[in-house]
C-alpha positions as CSV (number, residue, x, y, z in Angstrom):
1,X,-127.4,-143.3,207.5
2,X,-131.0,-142.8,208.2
3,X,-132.5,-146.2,208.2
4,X,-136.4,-146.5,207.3
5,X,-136.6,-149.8,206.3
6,X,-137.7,-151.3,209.9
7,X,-140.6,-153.4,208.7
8,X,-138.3,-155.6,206.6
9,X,-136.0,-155.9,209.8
10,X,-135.8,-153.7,212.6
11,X,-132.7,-151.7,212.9
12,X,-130.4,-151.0,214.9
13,X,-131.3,-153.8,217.7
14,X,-131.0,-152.0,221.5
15,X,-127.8,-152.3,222.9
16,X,-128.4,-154.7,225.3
17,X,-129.7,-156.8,222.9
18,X,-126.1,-156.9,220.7
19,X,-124.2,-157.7,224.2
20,X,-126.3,-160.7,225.0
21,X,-125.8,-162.2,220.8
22,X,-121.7,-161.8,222.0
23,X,-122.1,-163.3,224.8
24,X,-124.4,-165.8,224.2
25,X,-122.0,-167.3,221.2
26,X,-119.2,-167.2,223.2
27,X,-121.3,-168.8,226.9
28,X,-124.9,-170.1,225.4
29,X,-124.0,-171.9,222.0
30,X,-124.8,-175.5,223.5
31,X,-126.9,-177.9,222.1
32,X,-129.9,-177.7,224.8
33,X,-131.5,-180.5,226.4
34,X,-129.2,-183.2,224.9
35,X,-126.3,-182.6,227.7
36,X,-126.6,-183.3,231.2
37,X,-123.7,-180.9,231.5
38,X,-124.0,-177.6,233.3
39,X,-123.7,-175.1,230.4
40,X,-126.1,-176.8,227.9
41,X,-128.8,-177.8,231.2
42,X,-128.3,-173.7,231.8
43,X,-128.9,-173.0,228.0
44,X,-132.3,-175.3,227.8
45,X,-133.3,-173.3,231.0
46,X,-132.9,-169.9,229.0
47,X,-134.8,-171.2,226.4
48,X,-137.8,-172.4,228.3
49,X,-137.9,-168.9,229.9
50,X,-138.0,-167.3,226.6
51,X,-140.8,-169.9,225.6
52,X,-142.5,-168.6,228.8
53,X,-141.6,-165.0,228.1
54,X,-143.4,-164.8,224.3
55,X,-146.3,-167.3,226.0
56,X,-147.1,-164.1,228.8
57,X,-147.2,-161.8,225.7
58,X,-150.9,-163.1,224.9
59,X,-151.2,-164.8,228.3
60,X,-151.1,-168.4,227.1
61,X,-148.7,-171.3,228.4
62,X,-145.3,-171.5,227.5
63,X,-145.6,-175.2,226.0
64,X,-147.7,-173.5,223.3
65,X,-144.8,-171.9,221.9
66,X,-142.8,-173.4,218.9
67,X,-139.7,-171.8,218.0
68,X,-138.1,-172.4,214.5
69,X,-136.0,-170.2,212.0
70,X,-138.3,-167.3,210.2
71,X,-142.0,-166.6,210.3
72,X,-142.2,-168.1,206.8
73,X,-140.8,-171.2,208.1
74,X,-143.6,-171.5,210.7
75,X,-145.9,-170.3,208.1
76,X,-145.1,-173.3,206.3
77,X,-145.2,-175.7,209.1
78,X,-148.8,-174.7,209.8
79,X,-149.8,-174.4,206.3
80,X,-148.5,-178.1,205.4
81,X,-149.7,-179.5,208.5
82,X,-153.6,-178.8,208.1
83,X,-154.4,-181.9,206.4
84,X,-155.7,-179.8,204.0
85,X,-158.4,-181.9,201.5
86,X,-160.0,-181.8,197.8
87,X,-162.3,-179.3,198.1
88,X,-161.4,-177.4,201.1
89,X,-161.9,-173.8,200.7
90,X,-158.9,-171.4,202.6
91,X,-159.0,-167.6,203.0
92,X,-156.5,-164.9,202.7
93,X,-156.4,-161.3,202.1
94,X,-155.2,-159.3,199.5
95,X,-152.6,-158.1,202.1
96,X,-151.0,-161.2,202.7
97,X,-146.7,-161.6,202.5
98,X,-145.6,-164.1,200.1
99,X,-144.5,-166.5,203.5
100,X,-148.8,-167.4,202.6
101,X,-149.5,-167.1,199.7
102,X,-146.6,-169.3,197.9
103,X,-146.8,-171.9,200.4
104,X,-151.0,-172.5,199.7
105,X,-150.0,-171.7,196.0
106,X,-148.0,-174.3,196.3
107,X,-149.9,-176.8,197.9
108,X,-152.4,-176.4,195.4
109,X,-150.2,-177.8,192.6
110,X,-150.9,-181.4,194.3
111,X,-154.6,-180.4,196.4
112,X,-157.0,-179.6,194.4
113,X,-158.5,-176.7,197.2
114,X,-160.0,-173.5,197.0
115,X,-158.0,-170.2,197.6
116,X,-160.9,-167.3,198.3
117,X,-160.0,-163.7,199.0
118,X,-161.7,-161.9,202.2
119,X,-163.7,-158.7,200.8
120,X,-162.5,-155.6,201.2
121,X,-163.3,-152.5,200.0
122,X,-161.2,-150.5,198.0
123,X,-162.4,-147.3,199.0
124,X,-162.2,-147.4,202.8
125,X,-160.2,-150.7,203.4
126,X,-163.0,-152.0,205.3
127,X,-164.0,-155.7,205.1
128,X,-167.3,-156.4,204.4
129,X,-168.8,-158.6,206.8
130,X,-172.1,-159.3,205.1
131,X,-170.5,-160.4,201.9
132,X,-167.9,-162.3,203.9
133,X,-170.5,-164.5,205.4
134,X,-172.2,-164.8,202.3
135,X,-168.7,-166.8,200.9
136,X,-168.4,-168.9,204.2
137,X,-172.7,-170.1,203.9
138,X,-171.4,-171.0,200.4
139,X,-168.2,-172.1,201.0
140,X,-167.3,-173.1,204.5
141,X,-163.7,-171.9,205.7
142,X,-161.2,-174.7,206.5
143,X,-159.0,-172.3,207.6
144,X,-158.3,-168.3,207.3
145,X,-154.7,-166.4,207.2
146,X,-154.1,-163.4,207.8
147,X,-152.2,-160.5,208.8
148,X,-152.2,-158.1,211.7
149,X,-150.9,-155.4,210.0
150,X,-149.6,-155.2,205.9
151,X,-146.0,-154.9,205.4
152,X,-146.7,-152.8,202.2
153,X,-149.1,-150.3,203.6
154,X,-148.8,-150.6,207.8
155,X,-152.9,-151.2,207.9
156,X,-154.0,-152.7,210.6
157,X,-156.3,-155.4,209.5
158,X,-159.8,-156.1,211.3
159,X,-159.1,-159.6,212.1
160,X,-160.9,-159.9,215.6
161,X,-164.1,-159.4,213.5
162,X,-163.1,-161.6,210.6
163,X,-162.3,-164.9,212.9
164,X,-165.2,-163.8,215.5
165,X,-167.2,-164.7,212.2
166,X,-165.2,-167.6,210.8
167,X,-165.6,-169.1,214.3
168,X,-169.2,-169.7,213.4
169,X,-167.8,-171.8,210.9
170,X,-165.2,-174.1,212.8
171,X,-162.4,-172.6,211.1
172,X,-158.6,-172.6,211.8
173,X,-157.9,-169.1,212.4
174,X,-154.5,-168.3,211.5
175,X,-153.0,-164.8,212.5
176,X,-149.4,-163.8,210.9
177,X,-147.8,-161.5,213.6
178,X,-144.9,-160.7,211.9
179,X,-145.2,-156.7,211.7
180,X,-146.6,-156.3,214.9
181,X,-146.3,-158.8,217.8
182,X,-143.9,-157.2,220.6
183,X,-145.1,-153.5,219.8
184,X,-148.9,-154.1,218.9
185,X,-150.0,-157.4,221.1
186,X,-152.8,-159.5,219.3
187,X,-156.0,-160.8,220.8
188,X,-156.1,-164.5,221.0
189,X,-159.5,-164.8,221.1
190,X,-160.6,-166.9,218.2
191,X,-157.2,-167.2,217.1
192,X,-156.2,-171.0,217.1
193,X,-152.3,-170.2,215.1
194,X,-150.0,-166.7,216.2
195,X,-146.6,-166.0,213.9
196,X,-144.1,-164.0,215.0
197,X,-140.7,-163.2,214.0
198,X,-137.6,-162.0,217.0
199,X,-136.0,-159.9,213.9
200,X,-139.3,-157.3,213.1
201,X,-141.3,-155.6,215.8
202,X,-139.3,-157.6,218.6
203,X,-136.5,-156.3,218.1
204,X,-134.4,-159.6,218.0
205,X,-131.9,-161.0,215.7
206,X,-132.1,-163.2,212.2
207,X,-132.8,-166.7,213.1
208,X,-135.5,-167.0,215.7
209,X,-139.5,-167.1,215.2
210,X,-142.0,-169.5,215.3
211,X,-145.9,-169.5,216.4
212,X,-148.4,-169.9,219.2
213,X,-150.6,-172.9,218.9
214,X,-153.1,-171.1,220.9
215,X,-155.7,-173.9,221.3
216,X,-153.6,-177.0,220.7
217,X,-154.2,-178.4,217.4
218,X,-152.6,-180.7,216.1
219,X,-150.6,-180.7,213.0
220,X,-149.6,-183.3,210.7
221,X,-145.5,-183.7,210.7
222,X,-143.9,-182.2,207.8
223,X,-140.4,-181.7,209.2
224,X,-139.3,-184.7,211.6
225,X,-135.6,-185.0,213.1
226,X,-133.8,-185.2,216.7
227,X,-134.6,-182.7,219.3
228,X,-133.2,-184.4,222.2
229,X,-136.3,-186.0,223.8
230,X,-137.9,-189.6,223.6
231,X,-134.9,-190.5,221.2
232,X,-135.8,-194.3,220.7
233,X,-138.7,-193.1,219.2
234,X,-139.0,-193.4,215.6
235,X,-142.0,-191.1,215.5
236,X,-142.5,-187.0,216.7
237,X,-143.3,-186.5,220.0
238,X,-147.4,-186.4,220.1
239,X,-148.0,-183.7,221.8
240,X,-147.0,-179.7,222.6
241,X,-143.8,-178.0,221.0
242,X,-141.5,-181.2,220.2
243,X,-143.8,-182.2,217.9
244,X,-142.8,-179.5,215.3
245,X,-139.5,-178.6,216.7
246,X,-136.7,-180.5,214.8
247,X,-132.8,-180.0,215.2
248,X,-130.9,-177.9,217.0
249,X,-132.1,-175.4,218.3
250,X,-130.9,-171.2,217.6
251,X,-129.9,-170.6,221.0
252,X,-127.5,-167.8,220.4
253,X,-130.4,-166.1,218.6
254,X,-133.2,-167.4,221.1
255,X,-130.8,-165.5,224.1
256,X,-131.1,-162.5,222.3
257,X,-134.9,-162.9,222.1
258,X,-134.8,-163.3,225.6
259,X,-133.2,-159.9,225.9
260,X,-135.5,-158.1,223.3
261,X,-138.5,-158.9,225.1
262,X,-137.4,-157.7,228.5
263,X,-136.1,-154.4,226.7
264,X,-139.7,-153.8,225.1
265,X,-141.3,-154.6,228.5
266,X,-139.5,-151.3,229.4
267,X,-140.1,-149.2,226.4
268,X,-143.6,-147.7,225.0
269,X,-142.6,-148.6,221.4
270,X,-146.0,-148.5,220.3
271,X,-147.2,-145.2,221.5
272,X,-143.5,-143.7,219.1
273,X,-144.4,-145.3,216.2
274,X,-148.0,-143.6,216.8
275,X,-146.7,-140.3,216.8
276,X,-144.2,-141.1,214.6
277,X,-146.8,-142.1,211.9
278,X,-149.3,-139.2,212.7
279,X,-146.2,-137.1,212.1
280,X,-145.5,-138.6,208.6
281,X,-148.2,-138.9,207.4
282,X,-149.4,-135.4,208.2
283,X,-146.1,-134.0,206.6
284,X,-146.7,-135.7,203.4
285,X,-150.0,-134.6,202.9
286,X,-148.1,-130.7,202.2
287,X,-146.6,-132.3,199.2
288,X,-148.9,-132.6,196.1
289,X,-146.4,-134.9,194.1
290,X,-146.7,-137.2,196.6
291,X,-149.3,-140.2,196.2
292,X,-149.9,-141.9,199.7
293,X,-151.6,-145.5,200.2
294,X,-154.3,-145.2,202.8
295,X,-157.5,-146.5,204.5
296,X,-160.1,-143.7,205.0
297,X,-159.1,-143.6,209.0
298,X,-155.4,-143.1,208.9
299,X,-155.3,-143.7,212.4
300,X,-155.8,-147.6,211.3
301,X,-152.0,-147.1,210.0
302,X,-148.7,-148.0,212.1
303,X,-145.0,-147.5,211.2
304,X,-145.5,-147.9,208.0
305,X,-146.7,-145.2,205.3
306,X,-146.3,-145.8,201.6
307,X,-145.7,-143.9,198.9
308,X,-144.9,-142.9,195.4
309,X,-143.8,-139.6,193.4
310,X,-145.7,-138.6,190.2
311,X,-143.2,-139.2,187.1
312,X,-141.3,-141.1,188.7
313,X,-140.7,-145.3,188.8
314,X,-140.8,-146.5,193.0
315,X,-137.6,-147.9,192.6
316,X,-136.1,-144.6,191.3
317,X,-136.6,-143.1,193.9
318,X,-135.2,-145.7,196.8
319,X,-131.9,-145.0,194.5
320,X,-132.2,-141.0,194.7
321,X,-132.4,-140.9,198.2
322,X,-130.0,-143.5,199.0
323,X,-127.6,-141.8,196.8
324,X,-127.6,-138.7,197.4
325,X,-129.6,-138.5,201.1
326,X,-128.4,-141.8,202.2
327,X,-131.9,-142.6,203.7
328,X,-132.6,-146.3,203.2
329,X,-136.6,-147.2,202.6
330,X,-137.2,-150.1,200.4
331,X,-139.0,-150.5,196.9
332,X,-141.1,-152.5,194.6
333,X,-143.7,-154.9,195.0
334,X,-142.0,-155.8,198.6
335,X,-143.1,-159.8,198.4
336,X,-146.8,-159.3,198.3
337,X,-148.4,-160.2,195.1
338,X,-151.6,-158.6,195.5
339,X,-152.5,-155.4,197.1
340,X,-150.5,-153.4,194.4
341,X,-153.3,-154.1,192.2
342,X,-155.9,-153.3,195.3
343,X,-154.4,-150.0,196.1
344,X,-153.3,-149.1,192.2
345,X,-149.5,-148.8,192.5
346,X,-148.7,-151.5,189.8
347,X,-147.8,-148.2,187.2
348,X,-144.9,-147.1,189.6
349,X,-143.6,-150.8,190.0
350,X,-144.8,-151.1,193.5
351,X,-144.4,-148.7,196.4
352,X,-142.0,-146.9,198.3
353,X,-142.0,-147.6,201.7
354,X,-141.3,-146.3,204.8
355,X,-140.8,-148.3,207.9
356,X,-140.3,-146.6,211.4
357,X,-139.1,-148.0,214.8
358,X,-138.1,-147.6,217.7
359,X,-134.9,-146.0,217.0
360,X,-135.8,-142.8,214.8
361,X,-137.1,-139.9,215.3
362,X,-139.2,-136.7,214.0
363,X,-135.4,-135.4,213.0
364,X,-135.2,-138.4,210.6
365,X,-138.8,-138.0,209.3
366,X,-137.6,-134.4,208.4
367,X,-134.6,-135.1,206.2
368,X,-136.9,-137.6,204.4
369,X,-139.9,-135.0,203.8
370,X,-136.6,-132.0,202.7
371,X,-135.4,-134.8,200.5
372,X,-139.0,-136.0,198.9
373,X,-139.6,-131.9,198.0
374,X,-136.4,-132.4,195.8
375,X,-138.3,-134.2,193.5
């Protein structure tokens, strides 16, 4: 099997990384912090080194980091806890996973806000600054999502200068990590909210994410339970991580997050995915059937290319070359609503993409292009 479906999750995890998941259910699965016994005091202490571990990433304090179950679950945790008001104005992309968009969509059936798209060009993918600050002198930003790179087309988004100028604005700048953070490191500056997820681009399991609350605001709760601290307490903790962290906690899957991130210490993943991209992308280019989805700069593209064949339906062709090539890429509209119309891939029902990591190689991206020529 040649797996190129990394940006949905990243596969296979290292080595190390599947010891530590066996071990850790059979010496780690402990409810931490609620024991005074050895093996659950030593299971809180991994976890507060991995809290410290993801907090180095971006060089920010470890209490800063909330862990819960997906991205899309801390995605939802932000999103219902901004107090959100009648009137408010909040701005996405045309980029943005469906972990963003549903949640505000939703919110908006019982807040009567604005949902404004950021400008971008559908020429050269650039955003347009001028216009941009045009919408926020008009209609001042509550609060802006966004993505570091797309999970349909791998395009590194320019959000340093899109929250540079929302911060002119007092806006909650909120930064979904999901595709990148482990491999591609944000800038915190002018972020106030950082997603990631341990089972994308750090190389961790299902079942452990969360975000950064870079500059400490607070949320309202939407999600309240035990976690093992202040128990008398009929209320959430105030303050830091326990305010948003309720029941137990993954620590099987938060062990091998602890192991993923010391394995991608010691690996240039980024740097491979480069070359692997360059190498893609320039192969493709040789085939004239092939319809690509790109920026003007290709270089603002990582790990992910996508695709379609003239005459033939995206989905068609994920089922040709799992068939009879058994690569695995993945098809459709891939649970972003609206950048097939932006990049004009609605006709082929989506896109098909290809997601690289850390384990393929040019080999793999050559049995792909062989395959493609069939067509």
């Amino acid at each position: 099997m040649i797996y190129l479906d990394n940006s949905a999750t990243t596969y296979p995890k290292p080595e190390c990384v599947y010891k530590v998941l066996d071990d850790a259910n059979r010496e780690r699965a402990f409810n931490a912090g609620r024991g005074t016994y050895k093996s659950a005091k030593e299971t809180f202490k991994m976890i507060e080194d991995t809290r410290r571990k993801i907090g180095r990433i971006i060089n920010v304090n470890s209490d800063k980091v909330a862990f819960f179950s997906s991205a899309t679950e801390a995605l939802n945790i932000i999103i219902n806890g901004l107090d959100i008001k009648d009137g408010d104005n909040i701005y996405i992309s045309c980029f943005e996973h469906n972990a963003i968009v549903r949640p505000l969509y939703n919110l908006q059936k019982t807040i009567d806000f604005n949902i404004l798209f950021i400008p971008f060009q559908r020429d050269t993918w650039d955003v347009n600054l001028t216009e941009l600050n045009n919408l926020f002198v008009m209609n001042k930003p509550k609060a802006i999502l966004i993505s570091h790179i797309s999970n349909v087309t791998g395009f590194i988004l320019p959000y340093q200068k899109i929250f540079a100028l929302s911060k002119n604005y007092q806006s909650i700048n909120i930064l979904d990590s999901a595709q990148s953070f482990g491999i591609l490191n944000p800038n915190k500056t002018n972020c106030d909210f950082i997603v990631f997820a341990g089972h994308k681009s750090l190389y961790a399991s299902f079942g452990i994410a969360g975000f950064i609350n870079v500059n400490d605001i607070l949320l309202k709760i939407v999600k309240s339970g035990g976690n093992g601290s202040d128990s008398l307490n009929h209320d959430m903790p105030k303050n830091g991580f326990h305010r948003y962290e309720s029941g137990s906690q993954n620590s099987v899957a938060i062990c091998g997050l602890n192991r993923s991130v010391d394995w991608l210490n010691g690996n240039d993943i980024l740097h491979h995915e480069q070359e692997l991209t360059k190498y893609l992308i320039d192969n493709l280019k040789l085939n004239k059937k092939i319809v690509m989805y790109l920026p003007k700069k290709n270089d603002n593209i990582l790990g992910i290319v996508s695709i379609n064949i003239e005459g033939y339906n995206s989905s068609d062709v994920g089922l040709i070359l799992s068939d009879e090539y058994d690569i695995c890429v993945r098809t459709g509209y891939h649970c972003s609503p609206f950048i097939h119309d932006f990049i004009g891939s609605i006709s082929f029902g989506g896109t098909v993409r290809v997601s690289m990591g850390a384990f393929n190689s040019k080999k793999d991206i050559d049995i792909l292009i062989d395959a493609l020529k069939t067509f």
